[in-house]
N, C-alpha and C positions, 0 to 999 in steps of 0.2 A: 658536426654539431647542429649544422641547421637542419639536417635529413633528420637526426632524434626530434628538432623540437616540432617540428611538421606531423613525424610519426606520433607522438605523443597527443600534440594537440588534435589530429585526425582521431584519436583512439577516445580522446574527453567530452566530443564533439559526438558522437558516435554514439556511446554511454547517453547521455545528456537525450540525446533524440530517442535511443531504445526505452529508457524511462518512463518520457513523457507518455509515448505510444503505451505502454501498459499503462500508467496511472488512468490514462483521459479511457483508456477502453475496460480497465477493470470494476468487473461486477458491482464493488464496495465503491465505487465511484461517485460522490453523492451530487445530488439533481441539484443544479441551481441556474438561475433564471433572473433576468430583468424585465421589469413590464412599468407601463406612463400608467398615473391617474393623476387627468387633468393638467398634462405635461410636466410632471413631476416622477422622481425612478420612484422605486419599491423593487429591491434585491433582496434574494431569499436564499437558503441553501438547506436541504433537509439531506439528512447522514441516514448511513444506511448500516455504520458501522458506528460504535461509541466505548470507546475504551475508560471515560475520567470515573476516578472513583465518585464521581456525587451521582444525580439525577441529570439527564439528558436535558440541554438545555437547546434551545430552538430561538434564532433572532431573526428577526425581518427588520432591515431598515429602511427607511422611508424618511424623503425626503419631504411628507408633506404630514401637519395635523390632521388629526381626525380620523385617523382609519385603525377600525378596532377586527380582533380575531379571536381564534380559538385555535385549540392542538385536539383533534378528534382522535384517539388510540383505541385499537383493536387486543385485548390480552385475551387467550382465553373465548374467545367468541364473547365478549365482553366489553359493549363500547364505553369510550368512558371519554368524560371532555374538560378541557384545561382554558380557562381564560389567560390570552395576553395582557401583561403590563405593558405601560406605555413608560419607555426609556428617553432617554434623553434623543436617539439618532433612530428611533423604532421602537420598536414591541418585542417583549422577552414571553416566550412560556419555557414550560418544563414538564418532564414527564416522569414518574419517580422511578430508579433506579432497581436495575432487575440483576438476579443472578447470572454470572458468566454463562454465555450460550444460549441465555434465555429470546423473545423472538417476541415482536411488537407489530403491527402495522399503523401507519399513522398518515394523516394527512395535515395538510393548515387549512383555514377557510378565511378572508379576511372579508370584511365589509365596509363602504364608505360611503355616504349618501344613498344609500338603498341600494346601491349595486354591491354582487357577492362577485369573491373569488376561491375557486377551489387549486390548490396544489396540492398533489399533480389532480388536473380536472376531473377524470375519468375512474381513479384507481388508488391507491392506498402506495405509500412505501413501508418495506418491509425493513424494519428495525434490529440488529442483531445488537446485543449486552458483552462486552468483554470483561476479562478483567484489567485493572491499571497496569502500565505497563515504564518500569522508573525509568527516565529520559539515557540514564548511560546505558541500559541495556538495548534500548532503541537507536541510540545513536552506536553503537558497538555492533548493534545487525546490519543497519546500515552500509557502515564502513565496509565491512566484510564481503556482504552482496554485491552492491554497486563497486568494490576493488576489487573483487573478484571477476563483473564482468569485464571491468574497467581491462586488468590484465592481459581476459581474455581475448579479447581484441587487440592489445597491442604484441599476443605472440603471434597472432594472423599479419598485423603488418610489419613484422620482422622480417617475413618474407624478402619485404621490398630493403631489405640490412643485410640481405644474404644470411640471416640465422645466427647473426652474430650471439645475442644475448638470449636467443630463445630459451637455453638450459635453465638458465637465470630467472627467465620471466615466469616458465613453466612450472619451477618449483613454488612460486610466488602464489600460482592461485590454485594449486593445489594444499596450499599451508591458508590460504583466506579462506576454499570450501571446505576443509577438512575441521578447521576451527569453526568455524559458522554450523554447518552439521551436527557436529558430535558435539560441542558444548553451549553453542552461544542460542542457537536457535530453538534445545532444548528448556531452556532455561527463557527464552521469551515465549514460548507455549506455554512456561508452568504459572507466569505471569498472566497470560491471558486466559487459563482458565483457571484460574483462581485458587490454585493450589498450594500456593505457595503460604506452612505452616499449618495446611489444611489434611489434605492427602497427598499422596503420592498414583499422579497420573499413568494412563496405559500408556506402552512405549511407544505401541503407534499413536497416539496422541502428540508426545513428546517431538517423537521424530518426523521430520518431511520426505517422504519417498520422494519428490523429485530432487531434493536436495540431496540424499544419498544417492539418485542415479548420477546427478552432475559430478560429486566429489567421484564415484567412482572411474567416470569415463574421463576424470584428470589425470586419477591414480596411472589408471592402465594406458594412456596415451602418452603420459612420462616412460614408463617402460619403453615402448616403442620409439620414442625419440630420444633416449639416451641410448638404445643399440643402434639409432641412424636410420630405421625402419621407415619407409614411407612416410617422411618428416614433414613433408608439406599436406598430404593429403590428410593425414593424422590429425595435424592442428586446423586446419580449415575445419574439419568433419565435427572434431569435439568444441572446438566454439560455435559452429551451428546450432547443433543440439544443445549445446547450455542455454544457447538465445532464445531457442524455440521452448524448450524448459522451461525460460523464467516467466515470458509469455503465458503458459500452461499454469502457474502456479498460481 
């Protein structure tokens, strides 16, 4: 019993670190930042992805009065500029709501006592439009993905069980990629592009190639470890590649 709960919590622990590392390194990653005026914070976060059905909405909070801004947006080779309201903890703007897939660039500029700031200084971020996407279907991807590597991991430290439940485990995430693939991931593409009641999406739209290469190299590496085939080097090899996969996606 205490060898499973070590193995387990080694495998959750694992999960939990591989996460982080793609969220904090992935592209859709959005910029944010603390900076003092006059020894006071001002935190910001500007998105680079935005899924809510309204207008894209943008807060900076600030711990001090007095500091005013704007939302400068690129559409179209087309600038166009939005003033901040002053909120109760900061400054609210917004930028109005574009069609799925559609593509923004934008900055903030704030000003306070004559002194400007530009975020980001240099450069504009680039805005992508999704469409909404309803919380059980996200939390149903979720599940799936993160248990699926979650599994995957813990058939690599079966190892250290002598293989006892490997059969068990391996059936496990290839029943979490097989469902994620074929129906669940379909169906959160037709959400974010906005399909849904509208058209009917291309299939490569719908589906994830790396998501079909992973369910498939579960498929086929159950074969080989239900004949006993190079059973350790089989699972090592195919949770590497799922890891490096999801990394990739």
């Amino acid at each position: 019993m205490k060898n499973q709960i070590i193995l387990w919590f080694s495998s959750i622990v694992l999960v939990f670190l591989i996460g982080y590392a793609k969220s904090v390194t992935n592209k859709d990653y959005p910029i944010t930042g603390t900076f003092g005026i006059e020894g006071r914070k001002v935190s910001y976060k500007l998105d680079r992805v935005w899924f809510d059905k309204t207008s894209y909405k943008n807060i900076i909070l600030c711990d001090i009065k007095g500091v005013e801004g704007k939302l400068i947006w690129i559409k179209s080779n087309v600038q166009y500029e939005d003033e901040f309201k002053e909120v109760d903890r900061g400054l609210t703007g917004e930028i109005p709501k574009l069609d799925p897939g559609q593509q923004i660039k934008y900055k903030v500029i704030l000003t306070y006592a004559d002194r400007r700031y530009e975020i980001p200084e240099k450069d504009f971020v680039n805005l992508t439009y999704w469409g909404n996407i309803p919380s059980p279907v996200k939390f149903l991807h979720f599940i799936l993905l993160y248990g699926g590597l979650l599994m995957s991991i813990r058939c690599v430290l079966e190892i250290f069980n002598k293989n006892k439940n490997l059969k068990k485990y391996i059936m496990i995430v290839c029943i979490f990629f097989i469902t994620l693939t074929i129906l669940v991931h379909p169906l959160y593409n037709s959400y974010k592009f906005g399909a849904i009641n509208k058209n009917i999406p291309n299939i490569l739209e719908l589906l994830e190639p790396f998501y079909l290469v992973i369910m498939l190299l579960w498929v086929l590496g159950t074969v080989f470890i239900f004949h006993k085939k190079y059973t350790i080097s089989v699972t090592i090899l195919i949770t590497s590649a799922t890891i490096l996969l999801y990394f990739i996606l």
